[in-house]
VEXDREN-2710 file (C-alpha; in Angstrom, 1 decimal):
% VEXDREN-2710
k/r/px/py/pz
1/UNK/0.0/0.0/0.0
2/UNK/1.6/3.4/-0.8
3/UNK/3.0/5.8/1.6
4/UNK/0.2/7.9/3.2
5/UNK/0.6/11.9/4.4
6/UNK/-1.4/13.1/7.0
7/UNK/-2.5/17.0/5.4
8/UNK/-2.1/18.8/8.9
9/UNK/1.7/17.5/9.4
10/UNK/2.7/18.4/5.3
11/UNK/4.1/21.8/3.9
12/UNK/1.3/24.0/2.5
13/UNK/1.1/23.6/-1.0
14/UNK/0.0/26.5/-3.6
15/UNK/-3.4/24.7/-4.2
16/UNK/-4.6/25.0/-0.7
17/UNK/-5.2/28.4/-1.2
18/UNK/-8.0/29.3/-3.6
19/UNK/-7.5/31.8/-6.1
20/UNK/-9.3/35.0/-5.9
21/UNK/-9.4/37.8/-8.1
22/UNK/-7.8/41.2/-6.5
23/UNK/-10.6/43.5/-6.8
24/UNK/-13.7/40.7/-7.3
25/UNK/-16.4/40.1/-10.2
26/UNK/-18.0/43.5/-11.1
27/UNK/-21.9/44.0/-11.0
28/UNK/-22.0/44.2/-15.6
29/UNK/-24.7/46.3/-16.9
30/UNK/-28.1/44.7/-18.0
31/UNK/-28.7/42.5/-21.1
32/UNK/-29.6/39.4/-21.5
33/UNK/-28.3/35.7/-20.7
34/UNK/-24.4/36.8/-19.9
35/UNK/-23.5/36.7/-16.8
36/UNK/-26.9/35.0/-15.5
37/UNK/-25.1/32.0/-13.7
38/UNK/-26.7/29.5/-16.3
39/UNK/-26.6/28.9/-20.1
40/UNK/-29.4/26.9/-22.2
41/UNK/-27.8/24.6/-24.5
42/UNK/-31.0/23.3/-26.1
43/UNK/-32.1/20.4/-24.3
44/UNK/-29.9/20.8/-21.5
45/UNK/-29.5/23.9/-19.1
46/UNK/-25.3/23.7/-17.4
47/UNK/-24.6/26.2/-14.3
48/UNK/-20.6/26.3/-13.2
49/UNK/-19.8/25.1/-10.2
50/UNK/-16.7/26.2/-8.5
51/UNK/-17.1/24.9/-4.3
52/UNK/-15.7/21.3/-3.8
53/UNK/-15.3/18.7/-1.5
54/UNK/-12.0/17.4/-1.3
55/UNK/-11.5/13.4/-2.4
56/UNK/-8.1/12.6/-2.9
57/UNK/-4.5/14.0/-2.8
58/UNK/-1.4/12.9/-3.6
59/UNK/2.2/14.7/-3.0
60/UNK/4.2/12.9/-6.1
61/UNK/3.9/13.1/-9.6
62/UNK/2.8/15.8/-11.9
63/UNK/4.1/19.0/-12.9
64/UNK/6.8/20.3/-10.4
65/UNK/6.5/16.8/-8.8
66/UNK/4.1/18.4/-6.7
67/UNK/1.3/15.7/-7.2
68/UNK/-2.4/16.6/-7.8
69/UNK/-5.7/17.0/-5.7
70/UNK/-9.3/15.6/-7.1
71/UNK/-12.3/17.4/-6.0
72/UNK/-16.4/16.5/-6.2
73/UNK/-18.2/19.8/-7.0
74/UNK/-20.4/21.5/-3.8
75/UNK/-23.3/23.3/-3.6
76/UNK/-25.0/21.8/-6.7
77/UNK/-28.2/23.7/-7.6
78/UNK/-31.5/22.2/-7.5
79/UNK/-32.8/19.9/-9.4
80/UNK/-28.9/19.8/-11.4
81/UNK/-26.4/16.3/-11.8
82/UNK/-23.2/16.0/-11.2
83/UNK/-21.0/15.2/-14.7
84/UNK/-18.0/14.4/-13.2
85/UNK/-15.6/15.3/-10.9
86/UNK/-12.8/17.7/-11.1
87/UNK/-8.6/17.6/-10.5
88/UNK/-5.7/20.2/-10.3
89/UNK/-1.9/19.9/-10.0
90/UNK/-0.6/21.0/-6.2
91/UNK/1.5/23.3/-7.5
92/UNK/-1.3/26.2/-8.7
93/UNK/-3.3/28.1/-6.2
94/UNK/-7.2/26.3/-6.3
95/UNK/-9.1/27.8/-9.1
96/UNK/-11.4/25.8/-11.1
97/UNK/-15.1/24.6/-12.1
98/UNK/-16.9/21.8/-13.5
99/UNK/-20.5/22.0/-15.3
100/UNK/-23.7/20.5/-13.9
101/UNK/-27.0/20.3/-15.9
102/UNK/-30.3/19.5/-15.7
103/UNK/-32.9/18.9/-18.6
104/UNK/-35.0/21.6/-20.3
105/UNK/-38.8/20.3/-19.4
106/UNK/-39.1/21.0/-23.4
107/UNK/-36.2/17.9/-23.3
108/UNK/-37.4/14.6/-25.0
109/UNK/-36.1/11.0/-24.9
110/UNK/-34.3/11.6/-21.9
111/UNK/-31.4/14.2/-22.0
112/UNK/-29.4/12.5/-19.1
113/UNK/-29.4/9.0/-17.4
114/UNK/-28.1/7.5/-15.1
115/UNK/-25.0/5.2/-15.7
116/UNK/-25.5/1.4/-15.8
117/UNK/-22.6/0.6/-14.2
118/UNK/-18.9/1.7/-13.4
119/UNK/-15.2/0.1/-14.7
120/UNK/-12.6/1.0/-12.2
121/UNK/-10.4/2.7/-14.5
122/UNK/-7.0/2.7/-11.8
123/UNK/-6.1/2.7/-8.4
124/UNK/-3.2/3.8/-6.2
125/UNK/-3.8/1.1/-3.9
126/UNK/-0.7/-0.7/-4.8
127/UNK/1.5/2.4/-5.6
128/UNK/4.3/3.5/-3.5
129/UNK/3.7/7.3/-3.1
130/UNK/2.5/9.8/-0.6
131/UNK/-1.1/10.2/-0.8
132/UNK/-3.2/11.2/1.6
133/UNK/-6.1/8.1/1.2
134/UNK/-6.0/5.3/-1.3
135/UNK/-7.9/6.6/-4.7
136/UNK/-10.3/5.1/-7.5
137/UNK/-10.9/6.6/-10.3
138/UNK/-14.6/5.1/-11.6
139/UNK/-15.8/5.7/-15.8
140/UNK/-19.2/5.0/-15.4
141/UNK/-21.2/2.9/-18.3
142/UNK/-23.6/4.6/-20.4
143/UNK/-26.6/3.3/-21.1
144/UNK/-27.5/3.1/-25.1
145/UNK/-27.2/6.4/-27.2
146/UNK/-25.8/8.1/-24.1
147/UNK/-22.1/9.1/-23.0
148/UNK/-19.8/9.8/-19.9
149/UNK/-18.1/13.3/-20.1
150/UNK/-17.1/12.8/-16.5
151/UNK/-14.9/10.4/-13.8
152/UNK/-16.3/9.6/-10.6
153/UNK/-13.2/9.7/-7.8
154/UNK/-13.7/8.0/-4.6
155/UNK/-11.9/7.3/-1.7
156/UNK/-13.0/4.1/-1.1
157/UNK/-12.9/0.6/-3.3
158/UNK/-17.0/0.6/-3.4
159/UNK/-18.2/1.0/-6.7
160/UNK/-20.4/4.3/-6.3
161/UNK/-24.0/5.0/-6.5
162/UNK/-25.4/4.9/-10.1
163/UNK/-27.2/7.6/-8.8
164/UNK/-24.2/9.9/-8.4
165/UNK/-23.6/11.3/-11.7
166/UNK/-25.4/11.4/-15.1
167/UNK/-23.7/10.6/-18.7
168/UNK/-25.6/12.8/-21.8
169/UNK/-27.5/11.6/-24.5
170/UNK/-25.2/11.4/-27.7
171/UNK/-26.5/14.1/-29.6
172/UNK/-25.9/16.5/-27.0
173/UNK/-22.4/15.4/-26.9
174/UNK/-19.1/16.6/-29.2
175/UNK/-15.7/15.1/-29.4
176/UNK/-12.8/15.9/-26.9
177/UNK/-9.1/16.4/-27.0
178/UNK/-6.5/16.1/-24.1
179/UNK/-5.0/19.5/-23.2
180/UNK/-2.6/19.9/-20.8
181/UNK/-1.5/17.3/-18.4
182/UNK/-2.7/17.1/-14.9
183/UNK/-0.9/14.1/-13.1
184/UNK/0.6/11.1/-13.6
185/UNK/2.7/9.1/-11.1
186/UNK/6.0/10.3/-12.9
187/UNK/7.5/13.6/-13.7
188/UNK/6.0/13.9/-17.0
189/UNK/3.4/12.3/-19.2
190/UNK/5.9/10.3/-21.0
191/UNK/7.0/8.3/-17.8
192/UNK/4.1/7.7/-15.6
193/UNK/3.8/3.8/-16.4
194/UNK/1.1/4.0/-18.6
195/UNK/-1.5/5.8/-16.4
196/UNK/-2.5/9.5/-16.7
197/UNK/-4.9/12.3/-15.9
198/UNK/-5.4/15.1/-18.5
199/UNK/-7.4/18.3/-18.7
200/UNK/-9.6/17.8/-21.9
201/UNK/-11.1/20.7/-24.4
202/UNK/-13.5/20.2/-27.2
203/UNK/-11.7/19.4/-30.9
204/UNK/-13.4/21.3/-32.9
205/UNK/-12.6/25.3/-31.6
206/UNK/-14.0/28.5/-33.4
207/UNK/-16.4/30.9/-33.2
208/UNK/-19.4/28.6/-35.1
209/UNK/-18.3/25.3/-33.2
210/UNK/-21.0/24.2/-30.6
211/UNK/-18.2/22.3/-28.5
212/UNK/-18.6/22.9/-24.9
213/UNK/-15.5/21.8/-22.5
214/UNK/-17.4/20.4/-18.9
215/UNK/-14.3/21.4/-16.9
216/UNK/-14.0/17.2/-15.8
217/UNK/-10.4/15.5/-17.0
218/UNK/-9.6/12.4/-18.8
219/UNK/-8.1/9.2/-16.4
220/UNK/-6.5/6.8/-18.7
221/UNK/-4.1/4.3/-19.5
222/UNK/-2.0/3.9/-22.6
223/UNK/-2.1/6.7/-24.8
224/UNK/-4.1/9.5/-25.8
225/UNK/-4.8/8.0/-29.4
226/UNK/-8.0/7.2/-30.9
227/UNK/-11.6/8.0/-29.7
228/UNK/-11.1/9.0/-25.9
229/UNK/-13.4/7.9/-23.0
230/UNK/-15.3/10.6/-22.2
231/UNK/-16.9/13.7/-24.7
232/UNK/-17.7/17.0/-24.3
233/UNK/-20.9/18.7/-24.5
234/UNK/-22.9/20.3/-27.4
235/UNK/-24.5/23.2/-27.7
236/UNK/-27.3/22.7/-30.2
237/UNK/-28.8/25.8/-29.7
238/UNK/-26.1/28.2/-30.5
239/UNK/-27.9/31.4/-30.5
240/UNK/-25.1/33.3/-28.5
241/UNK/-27.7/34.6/-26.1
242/UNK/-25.4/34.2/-23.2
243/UNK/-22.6/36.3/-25.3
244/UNK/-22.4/39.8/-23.7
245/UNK/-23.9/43.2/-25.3
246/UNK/-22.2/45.8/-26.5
247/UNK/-21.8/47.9/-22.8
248/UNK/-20.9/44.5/-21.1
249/UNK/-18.8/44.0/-23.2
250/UNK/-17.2/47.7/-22.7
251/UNK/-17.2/46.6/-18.9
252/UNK/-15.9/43.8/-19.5
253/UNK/-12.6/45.4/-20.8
254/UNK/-13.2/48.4/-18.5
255/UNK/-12.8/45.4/-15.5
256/UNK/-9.9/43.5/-17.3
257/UNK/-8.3/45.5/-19.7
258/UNK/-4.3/44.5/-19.6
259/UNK/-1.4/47.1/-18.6
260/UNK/1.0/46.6/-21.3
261/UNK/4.9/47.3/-20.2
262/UNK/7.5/48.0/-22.7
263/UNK/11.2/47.2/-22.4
264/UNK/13.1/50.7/-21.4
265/UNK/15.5/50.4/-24.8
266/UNK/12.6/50.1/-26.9
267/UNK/12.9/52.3/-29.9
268/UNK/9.6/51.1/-32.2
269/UNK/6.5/51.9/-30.4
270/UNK/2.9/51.3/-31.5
271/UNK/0.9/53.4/-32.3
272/UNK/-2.9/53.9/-34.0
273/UNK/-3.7/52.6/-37.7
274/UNK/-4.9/56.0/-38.4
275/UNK/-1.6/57.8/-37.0
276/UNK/0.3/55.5/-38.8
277/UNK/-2.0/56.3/-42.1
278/UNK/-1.9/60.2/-41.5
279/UNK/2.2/59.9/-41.0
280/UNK/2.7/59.1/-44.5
281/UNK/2.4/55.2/-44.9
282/UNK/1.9/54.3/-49.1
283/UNK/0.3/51.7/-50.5
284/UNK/1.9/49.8/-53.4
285/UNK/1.0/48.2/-56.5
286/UNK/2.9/45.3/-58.2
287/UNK/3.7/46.6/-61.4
288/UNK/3.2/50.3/-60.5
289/UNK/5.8/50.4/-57.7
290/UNK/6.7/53.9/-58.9
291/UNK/3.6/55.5/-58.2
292/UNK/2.8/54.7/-54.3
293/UNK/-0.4/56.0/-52.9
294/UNK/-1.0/57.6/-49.8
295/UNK/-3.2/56.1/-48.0
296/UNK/-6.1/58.2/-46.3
297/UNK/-6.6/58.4/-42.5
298/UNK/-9.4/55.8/-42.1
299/UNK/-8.1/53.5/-45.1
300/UNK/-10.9/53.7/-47.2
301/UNK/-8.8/53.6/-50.3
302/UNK/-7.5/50.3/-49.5
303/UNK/-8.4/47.0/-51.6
304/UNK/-10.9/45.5/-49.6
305/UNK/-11.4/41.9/-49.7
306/UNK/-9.8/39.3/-51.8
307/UNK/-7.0/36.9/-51.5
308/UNK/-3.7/37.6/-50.1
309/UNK/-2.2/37.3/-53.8
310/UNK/0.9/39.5/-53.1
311/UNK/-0.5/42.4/-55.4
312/UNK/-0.7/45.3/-53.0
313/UNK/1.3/45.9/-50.2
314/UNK/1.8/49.1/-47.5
315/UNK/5.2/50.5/-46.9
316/UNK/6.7/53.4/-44.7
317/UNK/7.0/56.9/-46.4
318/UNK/9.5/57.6/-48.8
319/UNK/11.3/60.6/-47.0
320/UNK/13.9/58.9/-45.1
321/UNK/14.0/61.6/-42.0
322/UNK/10.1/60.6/-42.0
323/UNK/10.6/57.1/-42.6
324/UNK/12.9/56.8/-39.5
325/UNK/10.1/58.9/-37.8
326/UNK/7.3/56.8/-38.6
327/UNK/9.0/53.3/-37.5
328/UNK/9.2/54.2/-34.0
329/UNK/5.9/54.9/-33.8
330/UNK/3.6/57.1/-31.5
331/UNK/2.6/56.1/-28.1
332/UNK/-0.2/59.5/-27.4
333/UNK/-1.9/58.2/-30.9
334/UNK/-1.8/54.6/-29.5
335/UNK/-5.7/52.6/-29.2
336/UNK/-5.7/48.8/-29.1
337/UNK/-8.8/47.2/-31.5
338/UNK/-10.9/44.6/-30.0
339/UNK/-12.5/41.1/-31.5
340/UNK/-15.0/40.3/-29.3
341/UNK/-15.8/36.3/-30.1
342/UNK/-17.7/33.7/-28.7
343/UNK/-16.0/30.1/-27.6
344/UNK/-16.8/26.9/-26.2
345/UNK/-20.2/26.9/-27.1
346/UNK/-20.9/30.3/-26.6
347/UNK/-20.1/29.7/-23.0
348/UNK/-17.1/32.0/-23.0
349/UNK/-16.4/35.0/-24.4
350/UNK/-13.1/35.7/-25.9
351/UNK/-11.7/39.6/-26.0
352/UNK/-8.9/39.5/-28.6
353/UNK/-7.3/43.1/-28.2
354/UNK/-5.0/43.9/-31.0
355/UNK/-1.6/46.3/-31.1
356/UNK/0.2/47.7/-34.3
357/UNK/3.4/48.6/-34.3
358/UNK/4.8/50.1/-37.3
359/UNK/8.0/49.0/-37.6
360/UNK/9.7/45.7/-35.8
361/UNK/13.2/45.7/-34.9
362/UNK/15.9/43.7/-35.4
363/UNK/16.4/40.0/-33.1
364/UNK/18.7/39.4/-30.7
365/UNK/20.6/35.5/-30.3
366/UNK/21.9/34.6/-27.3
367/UNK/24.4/31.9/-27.5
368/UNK/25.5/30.2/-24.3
369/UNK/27.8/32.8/-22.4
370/UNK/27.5/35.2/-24.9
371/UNK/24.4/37.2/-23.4
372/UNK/23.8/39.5/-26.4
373/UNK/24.9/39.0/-30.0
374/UNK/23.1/41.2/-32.8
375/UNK/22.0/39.5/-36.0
376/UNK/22.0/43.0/-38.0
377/UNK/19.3/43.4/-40.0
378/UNK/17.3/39.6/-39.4
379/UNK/13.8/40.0/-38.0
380/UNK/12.9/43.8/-39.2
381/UNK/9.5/44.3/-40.9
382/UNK/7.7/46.8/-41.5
383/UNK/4.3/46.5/-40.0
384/UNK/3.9/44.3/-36.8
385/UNK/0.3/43.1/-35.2
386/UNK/0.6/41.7/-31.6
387/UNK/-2.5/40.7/-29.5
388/UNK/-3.4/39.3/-26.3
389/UNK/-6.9/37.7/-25.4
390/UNK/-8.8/37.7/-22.4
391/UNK/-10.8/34.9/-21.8
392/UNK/-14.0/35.6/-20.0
393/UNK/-16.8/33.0/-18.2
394/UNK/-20.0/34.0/-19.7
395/UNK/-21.4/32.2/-16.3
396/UNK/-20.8/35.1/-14.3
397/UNK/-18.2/37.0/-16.5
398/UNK/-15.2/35.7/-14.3
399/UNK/-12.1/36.4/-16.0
400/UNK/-10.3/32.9/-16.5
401/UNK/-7.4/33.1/-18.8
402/UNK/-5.5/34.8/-21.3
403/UNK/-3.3/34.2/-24.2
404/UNK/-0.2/36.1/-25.1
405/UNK/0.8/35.9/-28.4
406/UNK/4.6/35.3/-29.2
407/UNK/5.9/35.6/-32.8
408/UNK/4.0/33.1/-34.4
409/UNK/2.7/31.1/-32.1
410/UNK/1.9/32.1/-28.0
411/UNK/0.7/31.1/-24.3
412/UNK/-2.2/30.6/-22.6
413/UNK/-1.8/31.4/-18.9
414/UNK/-4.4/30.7/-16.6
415/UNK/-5.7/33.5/-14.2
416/UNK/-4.4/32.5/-10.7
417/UNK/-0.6/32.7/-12.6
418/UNK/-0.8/36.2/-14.1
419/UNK/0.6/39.5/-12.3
420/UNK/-2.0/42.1/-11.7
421/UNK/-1.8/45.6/-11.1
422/UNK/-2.1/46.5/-7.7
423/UNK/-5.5/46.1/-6.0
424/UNK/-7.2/45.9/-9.7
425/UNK/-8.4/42.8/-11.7
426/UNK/-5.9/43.8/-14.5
427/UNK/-3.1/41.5/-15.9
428/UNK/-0.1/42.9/-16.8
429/UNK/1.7/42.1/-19.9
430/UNK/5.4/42.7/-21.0
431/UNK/6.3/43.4/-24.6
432/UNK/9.6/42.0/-25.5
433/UNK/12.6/44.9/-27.0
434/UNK/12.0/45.0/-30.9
435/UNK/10.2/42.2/-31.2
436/UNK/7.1/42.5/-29.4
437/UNK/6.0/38.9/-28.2
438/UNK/4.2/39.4/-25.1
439/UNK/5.1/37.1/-21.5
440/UNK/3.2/37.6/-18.7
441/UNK/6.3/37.9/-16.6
442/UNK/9.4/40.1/-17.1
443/UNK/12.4/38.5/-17.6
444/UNK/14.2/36.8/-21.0
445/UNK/12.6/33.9/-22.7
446/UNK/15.4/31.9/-25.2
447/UNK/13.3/31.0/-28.6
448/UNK/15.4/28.1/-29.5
449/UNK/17.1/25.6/-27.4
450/UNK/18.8/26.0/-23.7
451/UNK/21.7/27.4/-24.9
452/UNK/21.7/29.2/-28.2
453/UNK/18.0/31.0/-29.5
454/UNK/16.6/34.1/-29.9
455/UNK/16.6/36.2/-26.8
456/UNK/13.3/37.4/-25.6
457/UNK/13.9/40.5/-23.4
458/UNK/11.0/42.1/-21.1
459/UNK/11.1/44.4/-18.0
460/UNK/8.7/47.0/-16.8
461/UNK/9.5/50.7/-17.6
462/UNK/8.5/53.9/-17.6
463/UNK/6.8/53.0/-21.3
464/UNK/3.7/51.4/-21.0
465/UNK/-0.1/51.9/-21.9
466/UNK/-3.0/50.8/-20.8
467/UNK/-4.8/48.4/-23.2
468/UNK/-8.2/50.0/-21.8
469/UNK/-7.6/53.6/-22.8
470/UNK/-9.3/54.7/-25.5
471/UNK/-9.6/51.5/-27.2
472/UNK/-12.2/50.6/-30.3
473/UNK/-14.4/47.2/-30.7
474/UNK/-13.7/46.5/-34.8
475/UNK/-15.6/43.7/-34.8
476/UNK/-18.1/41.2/-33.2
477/UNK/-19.9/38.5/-35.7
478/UNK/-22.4/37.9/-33.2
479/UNK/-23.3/41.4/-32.8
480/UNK/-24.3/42.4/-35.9
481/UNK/-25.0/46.0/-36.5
482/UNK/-23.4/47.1/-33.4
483/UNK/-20.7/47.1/-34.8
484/UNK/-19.1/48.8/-38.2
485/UNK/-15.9/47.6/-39.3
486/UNK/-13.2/49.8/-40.4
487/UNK/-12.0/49.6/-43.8
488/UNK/-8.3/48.9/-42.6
489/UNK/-9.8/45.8/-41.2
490/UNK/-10.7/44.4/-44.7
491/UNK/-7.4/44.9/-46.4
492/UNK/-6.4/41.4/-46.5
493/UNK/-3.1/41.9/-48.4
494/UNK/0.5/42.6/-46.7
495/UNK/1.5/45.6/-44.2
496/UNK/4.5/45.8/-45.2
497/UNK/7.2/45.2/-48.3
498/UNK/9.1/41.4/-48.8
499/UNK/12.7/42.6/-47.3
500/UNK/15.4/40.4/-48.3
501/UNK/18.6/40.3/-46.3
502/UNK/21.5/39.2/-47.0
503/UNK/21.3/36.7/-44.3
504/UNK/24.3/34.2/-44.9
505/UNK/26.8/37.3/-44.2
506/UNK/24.7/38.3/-41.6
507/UNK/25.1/35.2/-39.5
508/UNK/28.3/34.8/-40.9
509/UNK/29.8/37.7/-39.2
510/UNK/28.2/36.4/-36.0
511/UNK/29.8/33.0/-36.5
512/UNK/33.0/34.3/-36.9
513/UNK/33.0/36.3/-33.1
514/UNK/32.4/32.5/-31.7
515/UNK/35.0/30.3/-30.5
516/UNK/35.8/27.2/-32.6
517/UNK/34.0/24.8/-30.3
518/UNK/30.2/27.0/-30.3
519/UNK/30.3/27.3/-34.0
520/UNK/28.7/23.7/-34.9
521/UNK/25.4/24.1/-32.7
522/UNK/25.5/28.3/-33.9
523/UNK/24.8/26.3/-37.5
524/UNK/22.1/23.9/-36.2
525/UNK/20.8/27.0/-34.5
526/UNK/20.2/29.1/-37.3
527/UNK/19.3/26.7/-39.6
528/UNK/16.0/25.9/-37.3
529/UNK/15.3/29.8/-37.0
530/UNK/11.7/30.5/-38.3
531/UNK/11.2/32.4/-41.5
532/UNK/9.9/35.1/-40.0
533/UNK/13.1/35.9/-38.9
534/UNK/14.6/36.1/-42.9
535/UNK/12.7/38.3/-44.6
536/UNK/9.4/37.6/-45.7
537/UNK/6.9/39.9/-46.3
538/UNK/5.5/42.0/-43.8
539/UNK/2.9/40.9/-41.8
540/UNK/-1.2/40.2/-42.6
541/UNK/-3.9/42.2/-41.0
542/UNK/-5.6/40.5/-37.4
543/UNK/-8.2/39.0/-39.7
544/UNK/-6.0/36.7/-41.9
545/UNK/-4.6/35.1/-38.7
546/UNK/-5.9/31.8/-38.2
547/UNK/-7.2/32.8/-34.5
548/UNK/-10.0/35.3/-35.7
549/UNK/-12.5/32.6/-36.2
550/UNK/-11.1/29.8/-34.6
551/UNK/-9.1/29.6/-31.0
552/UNK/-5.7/30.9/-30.7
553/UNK/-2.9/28.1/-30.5
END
């Protein structure tokens, strides 16, 4: 029998304190299903849940090898079921929910039943590790046409009560993915002997999917391959009533809106599209590069629409004193433009709050002692479009996460890990020197292996602004005629020229500063640099990106 902890002799861990936001959840402004604590889904009606009743603990395992804690949800409202239970690594403060639901009484056929039995899916009876009880982890059987989006954790080897959770008729159901990885009895996923516990999301992510995640995990052994155990749920009604209006949406980035820092040396500063319109940018022609045209302050005179087919493009002035002007940008012109989006379902709402910069500066490689080596020219572009998204409960409008975009991919990072300014319930975000990928923590972050990558530099400065000042919502499917697109928005071409360096002498001349025995990983190093890096063209517009309609990656 493993090892067991008493919890009153142990070190506190971070997860015995529950997360709370700073300044609390704001009263929002009337409308109507956001922020109403429960969300019709057709024949089902969810609530979140985020009280629990402690099950099981263990101190092994798991991300920082700081185990993992499983929870049954408390306080269930009337006349709801339990869909499963719910788990967290040890080494985050407590902040989490699970769904319940009960049927609409317009529901035919049975929306939920009860299970028909449960398969004891693993045990820690036999494993040598603290824990504070022995643990069971229980997939209960569906009946026919019905499916388990939940586990059922218990501390004791009696099967439980069929009565104590509800699986979901198949239609209301969608198809799940693994996530991010809870627990396992090793260090990592790959070496916890065959058994592990995963956060799960719906597949199919976008703004039209009707995927809902239930907030339950995934207890398996083996892999991950192939149809999984447990679903998600569906919404089949999809009408985005629970999305927030216009004003609570306004309050919702009024509540949350990010402080963003920028590094002290930084010498290309956003700005707004129409400062950077009204300063002289051009747009070009292929085949008529000699005759540029300006472009007017609100980009009217832009192609709208179309493919990206490389036949216009927008450039910096011509003047070089104003061309040197322009690329460091304007911080008292500077607004951030705002996608408001639903996801999961319509169950959240997703703020996607977008920067320009018009000009990106040159990287920075870092190779092993060697703190700071320029690459000359490699990585400027004209034209740069960072975002960050907030990720917002439309349950009670909760703020729960938000992603932080980084070159060409990014981060989610979950609520009880971000820094907030003091007293307020707003994130803080650092912008890193010339290249703008945005960390939630100051500090370097190497882009490329432990040793030799591009270096990543943040720090908080006297340069910042406040993502919530003066900002303008550019778009919002879902809400129709509220809101009017810009023109700028619909210029689906390039915003800035293809720039080709010379990039062999460019590395070259940092290869030579090396000593002999750096230079053979240097050449593995660049030759896995992104292309971004070497001189493409200049960015695409927020709408081209492959988050606008579907979830950031």
């Amino acid at each position: 029998m493993g090892n067991q902890s008493s919890s009153n002799k142990r070190k506190a861990l971070p997860i015995d304190s529950p997360f709370k936001l700073p300044a609390g959840t704001p009263v929002w402004p009337q409308g109507d299903g956001f922020g109403r604590g429960i969300i019709d889904l057709g024949d089902l009606q969810v609530s979140q849940v985020s009280s629990f009743n402690k099950v099981w603990t263990t101190f092994d395992g798991g991300p920082d090898n700081a185990g993992a804690t499983f929870f049954e949800p408390a306080s269930i409202p009337d006349e709801f079921s339990m869909l499963g239970c719910y788990a967290q690594p040890n080494n985050k403060p407590l902040f989490g929910w699970v769904l319940v639901a009960k049927p609409n009484s317009s529901a035919e056929n049975g929306a939920l039943a009860k299970p028909v039995d449960y398969t004891l899916a693993w045990t820690s009876k036999s494993l040598d590790i603290k824990q504070d009880n022995t643990g069971y982890f229980w997939l209960p059987t569906p009946p026919d046409g019905y499916k388990a989006v939940g586990h059922v954790v218990t501390a004791s080897p009696e099967k439980p009560s069929l009565d104590r959770i509800r699986c979901v008729r198949s239609d209301l159901t969608d198809q799940t993915e693994t996530h991010s990885w809870i627990w396992g009895p090793g260090k990592s996923s790959s070496d916890s002997d065959g058994f592990n516990v995963y956060n799960t999301r719906p597949t199919n992510r976008g703004i039209q999917a009707p995927g809902v995640p239930v907030g339950t995990f995934l207890a398996q052994n083996g892999g991950t391959n192939g149809t999984l155990s447990i679903a998600c749920l569906k919404n089949t009604k999809l009408d985005f009533s629970s999305m927030p209006n216009l004003p609570q949406a306004e309050a919702l980035m009024e509540a949350y809106a990010p402080l963003m820092y920028l590094h002290r040396d930084e010498k290309y500063l956003p700005s707004s599209v129409k400062w950077y319109f009204a300063n002289g940018a051009l747009l070009y022609t292929r085949g008529e590069e000699s005759k540029p045209v300006a472009i007017n302050e609100s980009g009217s005179n832009l192609p709208q629409g179309g493919d990206n087919d490389g036949a216009y493009w927008i450039d910096l002035p011509e003047d070089k004193s104003n061309q040197e002007r322009v690329k460091r940008g304007d911080l008292q012109s500077f607004q951030a433009y705002l996608h408001i989006k639903p996801m999961f379902g319509a169950t959240f709402t997703d703020i996607s709050i977008w920067i320009f910069y018009p000009f990106n500066g040159p990287s920075i490689a870092k190779v092993v002692v060697l703190e700071k080596i320029s690459l000359g020219q490699i990585g400027e572009h004209v034209g740069d479009w960072e975002h960050v998204t907030l990720r917002i409960s439309n349950f009670n409008g909760e703020l729960n996460s938000v992603y932080f975009s980084q070159h060409s991919g990014g981060q989610w990072v979950n609520v009880s890990e971000l820094e907030f300014q003091s007293g307020k319930n707003k994130p803080v975000a650092y912008s890193s020197l010339n290249g703008h990928a945005l960390y939630s923590r100051p500090g370097h972050v190497l882009q490329g292996t432990k040793t030799i990558g591009i270096r990543n530099e943040t720090q908080k400065s006297e340069k910042f602004v406040d993502l919530g000042k003066g900002f303008e919502v550019v778009a919002g499917e879902y809400l129709g005629s509220a809101i009017s697109e810009p023109a700028w928005l619909n210029y689906r071409r390039h915003w800035g020229p293809k720039i080709s360096y010379k990039i062999d002498e460019e590395l070259d001349k940092v290869e030579k500063v090396l000593p002999e025995n750096l230079r053979s990983g240097f050449r593995k190093f660049r030759d896995s640099l992104p292309n971004e890096l070497f001189g493409e063209e200049g960015p695409t517009g927020p709408k081209l990106k492959t988050s606008w309609s579907g979830d950031e990656r």
